[in-house]
Steps between C-alpha positions, in 0.01 A plus 500: 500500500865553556750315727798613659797353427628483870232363673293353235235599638189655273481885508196746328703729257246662342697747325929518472678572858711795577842475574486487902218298454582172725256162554264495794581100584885519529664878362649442201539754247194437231627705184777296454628245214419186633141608537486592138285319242828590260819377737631156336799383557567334188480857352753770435488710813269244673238708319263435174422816465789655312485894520523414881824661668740267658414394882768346699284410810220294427399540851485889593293740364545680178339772276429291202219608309455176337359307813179318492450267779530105408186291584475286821587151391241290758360559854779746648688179707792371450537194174637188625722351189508167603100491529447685165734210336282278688200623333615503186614144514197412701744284745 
């Protein structure tokens, strides 16, 4: 399941988005870099994959052929840092 990178929320993306393509929770653009399984940015470009062109907003849509959506990381709300430290201390 993928997850937007706006919202957070949880979205079915059962194949890759067009360009005008837009979340159904809050709007947002979905073919864009910071719902790619490849943006990093530790990485040249903010992108592993390297034959990808250069993208300058992370947060607009683009025409890269490259995109594959990144994997929802948990239930589609919001992480709390402070509770996930608190977990992993168990304090």
């Amino acid at each position: 399941m993928a997850q937007c990178f706006h919202c957070k929320k949880a979205i079915e993306a059962r194949y890759r988005p067009g360009r005008g393509e837009a979340c159904p929770v809050c709007g947002s653009d979905l073919l864009v870099c910071l719902n790619c399984r490849f943006y990093d940015p530790a990485s040249y470009n903010e992108c592993r994959e390297p034959a990808a062109e250069r993208v300058l907003d992370k947060e607009k849509a683009n025409f890269c052929e490259y995109f594959e959506f990144r994997e929802a990381k948990g239930s589609g709300k919001a992480i709390d840092p402070v509770e996930e430290l608190k977990k992993l201390f168990k304090s």
